[in-house]
C-alpha positions in Angstrom: 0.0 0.0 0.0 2.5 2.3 1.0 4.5 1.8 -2.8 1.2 2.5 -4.4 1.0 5.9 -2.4 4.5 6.6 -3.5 3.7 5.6 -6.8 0.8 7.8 -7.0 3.1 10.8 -5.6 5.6 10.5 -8.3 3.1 9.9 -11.0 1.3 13.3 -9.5 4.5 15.1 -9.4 6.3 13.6 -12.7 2.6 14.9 -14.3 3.1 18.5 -13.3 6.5 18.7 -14.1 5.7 17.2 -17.7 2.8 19.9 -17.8 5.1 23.2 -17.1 6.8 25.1 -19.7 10.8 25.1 -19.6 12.2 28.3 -19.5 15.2 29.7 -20.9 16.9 33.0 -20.3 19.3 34.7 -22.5 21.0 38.2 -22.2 22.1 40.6 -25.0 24.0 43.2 -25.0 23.8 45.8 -28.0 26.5 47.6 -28.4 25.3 50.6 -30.3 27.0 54.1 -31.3 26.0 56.0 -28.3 26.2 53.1 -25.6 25.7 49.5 -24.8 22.1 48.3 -23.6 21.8 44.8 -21.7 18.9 43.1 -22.4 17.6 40.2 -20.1 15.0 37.4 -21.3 13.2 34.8 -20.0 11.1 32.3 -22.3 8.8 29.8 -21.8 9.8 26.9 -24.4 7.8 23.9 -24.8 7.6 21.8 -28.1 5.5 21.7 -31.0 2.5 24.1 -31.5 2.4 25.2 -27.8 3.0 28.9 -27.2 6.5 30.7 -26.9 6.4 33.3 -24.6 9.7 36.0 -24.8 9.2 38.7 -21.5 12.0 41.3 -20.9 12.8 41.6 -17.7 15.1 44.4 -17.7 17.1 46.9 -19.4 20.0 48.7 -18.3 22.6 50.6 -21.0 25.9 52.9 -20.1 27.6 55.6 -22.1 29.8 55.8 -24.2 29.3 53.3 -27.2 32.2 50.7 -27.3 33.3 52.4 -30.7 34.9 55.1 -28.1 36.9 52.7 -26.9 39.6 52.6 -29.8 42.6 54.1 -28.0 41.6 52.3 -24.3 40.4 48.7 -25.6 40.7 47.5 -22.1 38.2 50.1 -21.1 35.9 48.4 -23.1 35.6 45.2 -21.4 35.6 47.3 -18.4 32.2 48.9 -19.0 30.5 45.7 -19.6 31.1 44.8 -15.9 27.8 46.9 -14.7 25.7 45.4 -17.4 26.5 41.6 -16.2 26.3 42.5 -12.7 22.8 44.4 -13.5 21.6 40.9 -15.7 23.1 38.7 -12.5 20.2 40.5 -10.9 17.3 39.0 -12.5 18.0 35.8 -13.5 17.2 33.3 -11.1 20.5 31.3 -9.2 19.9 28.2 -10.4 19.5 29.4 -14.3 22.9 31.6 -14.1 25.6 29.4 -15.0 23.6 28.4 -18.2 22.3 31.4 -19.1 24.1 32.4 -22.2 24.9 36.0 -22.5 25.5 37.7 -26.2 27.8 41.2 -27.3 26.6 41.8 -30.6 27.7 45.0 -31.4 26.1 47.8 -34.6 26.9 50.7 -36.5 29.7 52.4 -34.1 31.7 49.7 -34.4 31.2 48.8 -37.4 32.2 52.4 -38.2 35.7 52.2 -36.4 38.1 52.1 -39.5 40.9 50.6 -37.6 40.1 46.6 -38.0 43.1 46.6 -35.1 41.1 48.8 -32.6 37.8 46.7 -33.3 39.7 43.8 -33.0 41.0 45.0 -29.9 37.8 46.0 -28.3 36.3 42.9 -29.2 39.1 41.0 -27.3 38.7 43.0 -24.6 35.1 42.2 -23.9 35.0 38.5 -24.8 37.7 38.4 -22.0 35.6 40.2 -19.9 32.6 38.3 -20.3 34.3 35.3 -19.8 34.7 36.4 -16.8 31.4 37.1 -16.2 29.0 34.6 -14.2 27.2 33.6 -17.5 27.0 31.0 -19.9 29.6 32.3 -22.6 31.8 31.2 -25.9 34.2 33.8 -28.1 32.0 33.4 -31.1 29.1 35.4 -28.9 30.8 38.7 -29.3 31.1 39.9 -32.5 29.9 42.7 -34.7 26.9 42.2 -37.1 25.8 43.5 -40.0 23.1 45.7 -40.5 21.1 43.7 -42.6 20.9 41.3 -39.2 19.9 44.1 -37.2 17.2 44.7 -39.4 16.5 40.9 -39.5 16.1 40.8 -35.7 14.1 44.3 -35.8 12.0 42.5 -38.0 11.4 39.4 -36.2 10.8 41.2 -32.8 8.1 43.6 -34.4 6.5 40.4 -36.4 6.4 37.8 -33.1 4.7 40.8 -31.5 2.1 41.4 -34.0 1.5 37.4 -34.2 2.6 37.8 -38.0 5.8 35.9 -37.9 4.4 33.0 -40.1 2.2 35.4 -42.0 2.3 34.3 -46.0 1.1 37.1 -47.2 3.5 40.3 -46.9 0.3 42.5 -46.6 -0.7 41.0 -43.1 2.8 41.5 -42.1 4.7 44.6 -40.6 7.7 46.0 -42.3 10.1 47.8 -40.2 12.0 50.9 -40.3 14.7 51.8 -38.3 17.0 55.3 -37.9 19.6 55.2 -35.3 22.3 57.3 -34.8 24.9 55.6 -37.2 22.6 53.7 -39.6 19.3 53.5 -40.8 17.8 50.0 -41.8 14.6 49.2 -43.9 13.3 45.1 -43.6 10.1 43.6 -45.3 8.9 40.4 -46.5 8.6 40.1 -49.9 5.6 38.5 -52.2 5.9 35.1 -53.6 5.2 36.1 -57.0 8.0 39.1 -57.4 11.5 38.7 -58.1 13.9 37.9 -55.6 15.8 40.2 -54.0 20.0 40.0 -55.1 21.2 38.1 -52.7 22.9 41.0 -50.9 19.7 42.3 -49.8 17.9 38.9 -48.4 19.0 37.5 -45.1 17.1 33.7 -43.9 15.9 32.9 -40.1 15.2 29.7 -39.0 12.7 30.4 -35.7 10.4 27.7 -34.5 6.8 27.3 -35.9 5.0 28.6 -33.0 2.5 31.0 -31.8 3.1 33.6 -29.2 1.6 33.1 -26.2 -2.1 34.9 -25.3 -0.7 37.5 -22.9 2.0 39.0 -25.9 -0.9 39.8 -27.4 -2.6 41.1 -24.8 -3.9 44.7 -25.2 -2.6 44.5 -28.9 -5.5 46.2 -30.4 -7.3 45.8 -34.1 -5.7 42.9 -35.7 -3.8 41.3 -32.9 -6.1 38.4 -32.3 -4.3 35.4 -34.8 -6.8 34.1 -37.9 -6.0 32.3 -40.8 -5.2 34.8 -43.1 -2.9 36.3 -40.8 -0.9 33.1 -39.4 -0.7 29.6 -40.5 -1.3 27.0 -38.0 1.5 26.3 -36.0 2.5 22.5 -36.5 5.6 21.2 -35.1 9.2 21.9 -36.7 11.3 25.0 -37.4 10.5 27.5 -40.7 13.1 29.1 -42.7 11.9 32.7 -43.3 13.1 35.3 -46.0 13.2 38.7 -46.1 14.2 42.0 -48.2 16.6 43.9 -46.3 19.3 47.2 -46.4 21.2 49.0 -44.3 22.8 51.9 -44.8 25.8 52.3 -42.6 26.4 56.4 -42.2 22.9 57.6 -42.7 21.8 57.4 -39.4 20.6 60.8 -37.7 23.6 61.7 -36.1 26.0 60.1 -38.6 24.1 62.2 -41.2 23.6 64.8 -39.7 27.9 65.2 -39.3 27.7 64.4 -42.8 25.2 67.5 -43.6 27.6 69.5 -41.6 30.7 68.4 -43.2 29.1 68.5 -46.7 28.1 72.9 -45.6 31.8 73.6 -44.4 33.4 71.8 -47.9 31.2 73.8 -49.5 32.0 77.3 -47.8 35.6 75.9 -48.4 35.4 76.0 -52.1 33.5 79.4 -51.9 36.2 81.2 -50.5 36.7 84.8 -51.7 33.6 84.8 -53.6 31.1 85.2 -50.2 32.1 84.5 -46.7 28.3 83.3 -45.6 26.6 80.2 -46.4 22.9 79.4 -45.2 22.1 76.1 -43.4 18.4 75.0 -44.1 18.3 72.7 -41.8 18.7 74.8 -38.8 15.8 77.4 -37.1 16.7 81.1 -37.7 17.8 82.5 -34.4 19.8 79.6 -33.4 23.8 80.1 -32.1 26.0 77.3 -33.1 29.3 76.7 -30.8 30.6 75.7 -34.0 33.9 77.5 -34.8 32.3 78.7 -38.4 28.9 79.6 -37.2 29.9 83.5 -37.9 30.0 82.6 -41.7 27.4 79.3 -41.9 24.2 80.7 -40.6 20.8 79.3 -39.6 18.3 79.4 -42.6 15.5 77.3 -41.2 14.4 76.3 -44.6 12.3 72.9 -44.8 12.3 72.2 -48.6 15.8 73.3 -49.2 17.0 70.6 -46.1 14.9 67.9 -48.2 17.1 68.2 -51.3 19.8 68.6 -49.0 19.0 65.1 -47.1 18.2 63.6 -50.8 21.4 64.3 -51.7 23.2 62.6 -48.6 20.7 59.5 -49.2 22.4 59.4 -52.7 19.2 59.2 -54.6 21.2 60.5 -57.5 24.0 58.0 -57.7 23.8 55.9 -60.8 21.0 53.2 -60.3 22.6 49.5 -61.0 18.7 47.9 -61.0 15.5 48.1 -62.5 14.4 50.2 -59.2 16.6 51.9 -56.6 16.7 52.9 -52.8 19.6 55.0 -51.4 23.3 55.0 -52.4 21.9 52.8 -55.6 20.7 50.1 -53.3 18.3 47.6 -54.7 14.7 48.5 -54.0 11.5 45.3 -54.3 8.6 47.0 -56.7 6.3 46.8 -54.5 6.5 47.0 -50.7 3.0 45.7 -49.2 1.8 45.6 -45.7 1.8 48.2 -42.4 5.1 49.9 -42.0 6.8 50.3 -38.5 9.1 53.1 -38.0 11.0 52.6 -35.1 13.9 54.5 -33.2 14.9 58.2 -34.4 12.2 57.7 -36.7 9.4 57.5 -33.4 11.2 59.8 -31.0 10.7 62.7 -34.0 7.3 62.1 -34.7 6.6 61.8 -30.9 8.7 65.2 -30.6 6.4 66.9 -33.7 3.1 65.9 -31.9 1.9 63.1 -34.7 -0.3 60.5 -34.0 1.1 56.8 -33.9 -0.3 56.3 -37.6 0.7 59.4 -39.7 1.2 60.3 -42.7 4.1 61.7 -45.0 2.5 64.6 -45.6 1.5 65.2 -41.8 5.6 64.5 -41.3 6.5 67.2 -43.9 3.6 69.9 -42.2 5.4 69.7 -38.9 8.9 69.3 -40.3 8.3 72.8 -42.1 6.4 74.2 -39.3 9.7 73.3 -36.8 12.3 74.7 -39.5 10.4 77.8 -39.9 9.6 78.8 -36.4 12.0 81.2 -34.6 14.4 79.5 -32.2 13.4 81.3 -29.1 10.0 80.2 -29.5 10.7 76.8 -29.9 13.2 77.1 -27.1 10.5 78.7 -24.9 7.8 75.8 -26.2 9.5 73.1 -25.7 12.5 73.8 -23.2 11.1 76.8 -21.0 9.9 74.4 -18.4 13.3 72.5 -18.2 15.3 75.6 -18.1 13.5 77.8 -14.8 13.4 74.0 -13.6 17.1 73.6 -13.0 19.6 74.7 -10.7 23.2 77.1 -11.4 25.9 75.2 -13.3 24.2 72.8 -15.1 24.2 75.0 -18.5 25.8 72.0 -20.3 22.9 69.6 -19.8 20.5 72.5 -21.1 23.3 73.1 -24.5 23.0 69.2 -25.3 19.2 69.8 -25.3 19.2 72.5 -27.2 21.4 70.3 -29.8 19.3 68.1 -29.5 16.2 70.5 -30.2 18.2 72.1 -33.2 18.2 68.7 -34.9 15.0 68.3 -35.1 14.2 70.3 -38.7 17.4 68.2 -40.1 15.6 64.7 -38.7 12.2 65.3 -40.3 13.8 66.2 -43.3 15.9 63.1 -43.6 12.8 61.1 -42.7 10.6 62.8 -45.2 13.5 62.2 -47.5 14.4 58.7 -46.8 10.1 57.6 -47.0 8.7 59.6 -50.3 12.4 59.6 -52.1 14.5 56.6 -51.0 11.6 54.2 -50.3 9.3 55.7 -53.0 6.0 55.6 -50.8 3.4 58.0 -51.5 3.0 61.5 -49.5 -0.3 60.2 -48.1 0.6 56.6 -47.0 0.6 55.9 -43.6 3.3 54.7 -41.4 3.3 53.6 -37.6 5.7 55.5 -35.7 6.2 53.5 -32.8 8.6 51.3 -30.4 5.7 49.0 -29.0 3.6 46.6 -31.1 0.8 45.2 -28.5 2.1 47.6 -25.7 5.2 45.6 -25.8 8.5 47.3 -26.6 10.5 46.1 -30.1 13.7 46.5 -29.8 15.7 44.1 -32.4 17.5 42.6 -29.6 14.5 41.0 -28.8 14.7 39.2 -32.0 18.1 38.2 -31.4 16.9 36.8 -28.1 14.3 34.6 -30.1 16.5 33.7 -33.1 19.7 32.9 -30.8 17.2 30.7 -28.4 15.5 29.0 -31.5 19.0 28.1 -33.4 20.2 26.7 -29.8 16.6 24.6 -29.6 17.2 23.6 -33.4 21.2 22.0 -32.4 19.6 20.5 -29.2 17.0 18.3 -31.1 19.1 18.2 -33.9 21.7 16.3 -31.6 19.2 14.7 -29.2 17.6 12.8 -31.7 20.5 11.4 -33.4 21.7 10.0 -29.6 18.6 9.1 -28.5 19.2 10.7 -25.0 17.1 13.7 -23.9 19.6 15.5 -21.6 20.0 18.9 -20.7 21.7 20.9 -22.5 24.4 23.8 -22.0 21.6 26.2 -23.4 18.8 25.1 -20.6 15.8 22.7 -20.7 15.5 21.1 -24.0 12.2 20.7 -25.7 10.5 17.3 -26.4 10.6 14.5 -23.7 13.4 15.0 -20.9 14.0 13.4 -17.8 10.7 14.6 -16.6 9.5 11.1 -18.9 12.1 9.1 -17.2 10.2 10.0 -13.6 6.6 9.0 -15.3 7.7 5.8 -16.9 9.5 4.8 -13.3 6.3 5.8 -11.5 3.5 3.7 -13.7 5.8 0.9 -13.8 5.8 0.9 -10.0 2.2 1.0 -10.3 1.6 -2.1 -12.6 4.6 -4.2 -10.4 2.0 -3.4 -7.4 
């Protein structure tokens, strides 16, 4: 009697353990122009078509960007320290050791034209990490392309939406992305158009799941999965492709040192012929610390910054395809479904008072409305408040936000630019300015998360079922049957021997 009540202990507590979720956690760390972001995880894996839940518990970044780092590499292993120690926070104890954490660093590195410094920073921080409490392996610190960073964007904004496994590119989202040292475009193209060049496709594998209810929770019009908008889930991994660019330099603060550049070459090769040269894409009113700000004055002149952003875009450099984005990229005939601009493209529309779905023309009104206004009032409107609010000596913080405000008339420009000129879109097409899908954040580390997770779950079944074990691996809980089954089968054979 007393082995059947065992028995039927084990059997009890073998079944609830077969009915919970694993969970996996995973931290990345972006290492963008302006700083590095950690970004902790956790995920509830299980196999087949049960949901695949991704929550971020936390993010933490520091200044500056590891691209800073060139002359002190060592420093740049350093300042990874309070980002592992912030991660070691929220991940459970017993999950730490196997947690894998992930450098994967953007633009501002890639931008470091010494392949000895980058080198150098990278060995830094693989050293450090190693170092770090975390699961970790050299090949888990690198720099990407920006074609990946748009992948991952993508696949964050999509998983969100429940639009992942979405045939038709009209029920997916495309996303846009300006940071401040490269701008990226990524959209699934239709089956029936021509491929994209190689060059401008990157392939996912993810699993061929649904998210879990509560990611779409609050997700609004369109978040609830149907047919046409997802296949069913079955079992297995799908390889997904997408259309993809990213141009490395044309991000807001990349081109915006570009734009400046491009005004003092040109006062350069006006010399003795006029000592002044209007900037367009600066308010009237507005005093540069610049040392040429006597001869290259404000203009505040919204049309004139357009052709002036066109022309950093390069949407006049000879056109190698049938159709052409910037710098004589390829560019699909037809982009279909919602687009989602993300980043510097969001935090200017926020700034110019749009709604979340706006259109290119409502972009251009309030890009010419903030080029044309005076500088004091837009200093009054939108800084006022900040100023009477803070103390004596801190005049710098207030000049980095009144950079900050100046840029503004150059950013809608370049966006305005970048949407009617370099992706060809209509003046009155709509386009979601936005970070969140669902009320959730999408960040394209988030994809990362998901695609790194889903590769490790692809090698663990991949070399499970070719041994015919079902151990642990060093990424967490595998999917399929574990040692959990091991537990049941002991506990109904005690059962029947009974």
């Amino acid at each position: 009697m007393c082995l059947v009540l065992v028995a039927i202990a084990v059997l009890g507590a073998a079944t609830a353990l077969m009915s919970a979720e694993p969970r996996r956690y995973v931290v990345i760390l972006d290492g963008g122009s302006q700083g590095t972001r950690a970004h902790v995880y956790a995920m509830r894996v299980a196999p087949g078509p049960r949901p695949r839940h991704t929550e971020e518990l936390g993010v933490m970044r520091v200044k500056p960007g590891l691209s800073s780092f060139a002359s002190d590499p060592e420093g740049a292993g350093e300042s990874l320290r309070p980002l592992y120690e912030f991660a070691r926070s929220l991940v459970p104890d017993a999950y730490v050791a196997r947690t894998p954490i992930v450098l994967m660093a953007t633009a501002g590195l890639r931008s470091v034209p010494d392949r000895g410094a980058r080198d150098a920073i990278l060995r830094s921080c693989r050293a450090s990490l190693a170092r770090s409490p975390f699961l970790f392996r050299d090949a888990w610190a690198e720099v990407i392309a920006g074609s990946k960073e748009g992948l991952y964007a993508w696949v964050a904004a999509n998983y969100a939406a429940d639009s992942l496994f979405a045939r038709d590119p009209r029920y997916t989202l495309g996303v846009l992305e300006l940071g401040g040292a490269s701008m990226q475009v990524t959209f699934k193209v239709p089956e029936d158009a021509p491929a994209p060049p190689d060059e401008f496709t990157e392939h996912i594998h993810v699993p061929t799941v649904k998210p879990h209810p509560s990611d779409l929770a609050g997700a609004g019009a369109g978040a609830t999965p149907s047919p046409s908008r997802t296949r069913d889930a079955e079992p297995g991994v799908t390889e997904i492709t997408v259309y993809t660019h990213s141009a490395l330099g044309l991000g807001q603060e990349a081109a915006f040192e570009a734009h400046e550049r491009a005004l003092r070459a040109e006062l350069s090769s006006r010399r003795g012929a006029t000592t002044e040269l209007s900037d367009p894409c600066v308010p009237v009113g507005y005093v540069s610390k610049r040392s040429d700000a006597s001869q290259i004055r404000p203009g505040g002149n919204f049309t004139a910054c357009v052709d002036r952003a066109r022309a950093l875009l390069g949407l006049r450099d000879p056109c190698p395809h049938e159709r052409c984005g910037v710098k004589g990229s390829y560019l699909p005939p037809a982009i279909r479904g919602e687009m989602l601009a993300t980043e510097n493209f969001f935090y200017t529309a926020r700034f110019l008072g749009l709604p979340e779905r706006a259109t290119i023309a409502q972009m251009a009104g309030a890009g010419e409305r903030v080029c044309g206004a005076e500088w004091r009032s837009l200093v009054a409107a939108h800084l006022g408040a900040n100023r009477a609010a803070r103390g004596e000596g801190e005049d710098e913080t207030f000049e980095e936000d009144e950079s900050s405000l100046a840029m503004y008339c150059f950013s809608s420009a370049l966006i305005v630019a970048a949407l009617s000129h370099g992706l060809k879109l209509p003046a009155q097409a709509k386009i979601r300015f936005s970070n969140s899908v669902g009320g959730k954040a999408v960040d394209w580390a988030m994809g990362a998360a998901i695609a790194f997770t889903a590769a490790a779950v692809e090698r663990e079944e991949e070399w499970l079922l070719g041994s015919g074990n079902r151990w642990t691996s060093a990424y967490g809980d595998v999917v399929g049957f574990d040692w959990r089954i091991l537990v049941l089968v002991f506990a109904v054979l005690v059962l029947v021997l009974v």
